[in-house]
N, C-alpha and C positions, 0 to 999 in steps of 0.2 A: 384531827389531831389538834389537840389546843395546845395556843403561842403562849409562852411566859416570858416575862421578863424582870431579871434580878438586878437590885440596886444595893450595892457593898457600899457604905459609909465605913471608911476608914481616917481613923485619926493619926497622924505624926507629928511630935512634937506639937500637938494645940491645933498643926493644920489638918483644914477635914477634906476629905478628895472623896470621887462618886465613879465608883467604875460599875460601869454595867456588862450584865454577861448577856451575850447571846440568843435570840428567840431561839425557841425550838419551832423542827418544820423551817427555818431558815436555810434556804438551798445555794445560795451565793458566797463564800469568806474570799476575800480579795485571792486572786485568778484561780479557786477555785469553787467548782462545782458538784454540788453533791446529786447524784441521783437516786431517790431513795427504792427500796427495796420492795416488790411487788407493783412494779411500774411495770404497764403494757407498752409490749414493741411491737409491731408488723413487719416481717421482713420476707424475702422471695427466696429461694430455690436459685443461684445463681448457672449452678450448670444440672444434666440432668442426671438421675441416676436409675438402676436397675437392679434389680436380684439378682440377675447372669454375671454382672461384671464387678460388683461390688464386692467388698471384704469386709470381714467385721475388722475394726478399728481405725476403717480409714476414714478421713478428715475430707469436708466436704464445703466448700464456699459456699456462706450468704451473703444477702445484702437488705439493708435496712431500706423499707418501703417507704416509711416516713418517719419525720423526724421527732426526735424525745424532745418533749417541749419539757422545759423546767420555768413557772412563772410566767409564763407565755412568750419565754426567748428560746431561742432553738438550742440546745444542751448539745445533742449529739444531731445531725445533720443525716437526712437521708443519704443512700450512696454508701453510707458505712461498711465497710465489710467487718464478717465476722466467722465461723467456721462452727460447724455440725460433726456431728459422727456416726457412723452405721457403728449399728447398736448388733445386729444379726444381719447375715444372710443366705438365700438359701436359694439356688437355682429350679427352676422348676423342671418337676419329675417325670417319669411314664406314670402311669394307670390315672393320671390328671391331677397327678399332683401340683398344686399353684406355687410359683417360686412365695419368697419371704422375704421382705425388708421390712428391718426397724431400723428408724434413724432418731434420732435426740441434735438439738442445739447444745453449743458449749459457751459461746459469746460473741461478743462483736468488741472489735478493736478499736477504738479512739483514741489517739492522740498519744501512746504509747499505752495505755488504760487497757487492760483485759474486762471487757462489763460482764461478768457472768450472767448465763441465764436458765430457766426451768420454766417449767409446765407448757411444755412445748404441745400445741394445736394446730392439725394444717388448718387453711382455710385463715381469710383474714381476722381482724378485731371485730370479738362479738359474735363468731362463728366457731362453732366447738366447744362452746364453755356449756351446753348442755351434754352433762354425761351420759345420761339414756341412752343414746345412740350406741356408745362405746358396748352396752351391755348387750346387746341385740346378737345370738345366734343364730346363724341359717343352718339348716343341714338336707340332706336330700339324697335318695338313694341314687346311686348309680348303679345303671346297667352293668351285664356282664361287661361288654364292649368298653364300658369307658374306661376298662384297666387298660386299652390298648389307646388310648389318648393322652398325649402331651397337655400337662397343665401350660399355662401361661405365666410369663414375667410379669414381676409387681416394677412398674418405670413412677418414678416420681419426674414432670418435666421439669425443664428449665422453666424458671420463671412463675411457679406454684407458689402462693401464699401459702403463710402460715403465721402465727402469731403465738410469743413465750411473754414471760414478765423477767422483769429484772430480779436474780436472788437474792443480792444483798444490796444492802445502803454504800456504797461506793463515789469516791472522790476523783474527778478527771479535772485535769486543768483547761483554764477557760480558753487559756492563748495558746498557739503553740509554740515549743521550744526556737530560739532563734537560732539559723545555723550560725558556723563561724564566716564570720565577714572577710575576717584575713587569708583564709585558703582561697574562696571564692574571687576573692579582687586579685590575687597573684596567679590564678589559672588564667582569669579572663585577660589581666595585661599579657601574660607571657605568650598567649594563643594569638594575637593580633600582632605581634610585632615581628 
């Protein structure tokens, strides 16, 4: 992405004044932080999940494996939490039918900031981004018999990588909000006396 930079020569009254606009690709405006769009994240599987117990549309904790650098300062900070969703599910059947989970990410939370996210890949950064894979059917006949066997549950564990990109260009603030000073000093004096 190329930086530009704009220089306004404005006159008033005889006086000439010079404001300049903004780089582009400039990720820093005083306490805020842009993080732009199609930025890679890594983040884990916080707890674990299953085809048997899961539902389509319920919300599922992540956590951010490592941190979004923006300019080579930490942006968003590993630890981050953020939440997934089962996308399908489906228990697994007799005649060996295999349960079903599909899950998708939605974002990760910073500093009151929803970061949306897409193109969600298990496996960490740089694992998965060959599609090939995706394309690959098995099939195989089964005997009479295996209509008399239980398929298996699909378990995502705790603590599975995977990695999404950021969807859009989004602004989070650099500091965090300050709480109020005046509740906090009249809880602490009132408690000790």
């Amino acid at each position: 992405m190329a930086a530009y930079a704009a220089v306004i020569s404005v006159s008033v009254d005889g006086t000439a004044a010079q404001v300049s606009a903004p780089q582009v690709g400039e990720a820093a405006v005083a306490g805020v932080v842009r993080l732009p769009a199609l930025t890679p994240v890594e983040f884990e599987f916080a707890g674990a999940l299953n085809s048997k117990t899961s539902k389509i549309d319920d919300m599922f904790p992540i956590r951010l494996t490592a941190p979004i650098l923006i300019n080579g300062a930490i942006a968003v900070p590993a630890g981050t939490i953020g939440e997934g969703q089962i996308v399908h599910a489906a228990k697994a059947g007799g005649a060996g039918k295999a349960g079903e989970l599909i899950v998708t990410v939605r974002y990760l939370e910073h500093r009151g900031v929803r970061i949306p996210l897409r193109r969600f890949r298990m496996g960490g950064l740089g694992i998965g981004t060959d599609r090939r894979d995706g394309a690959l059917g098995v099939s195989m006949v089964i005997p009479f018999s295996g209509f008399l066997m239980r398929g298996g549950e699909k378990t995502i564990e705790a603590g599975a990588r995977a990695n999404a990109i950021i969807a859009t260009d989004i602004e989070i603030p650099t500091a965090p909000e300050a709480a109020p000073t005046g509740e906090t000093q009249s809880r602490g004096s009132t408690e000790g006396e």
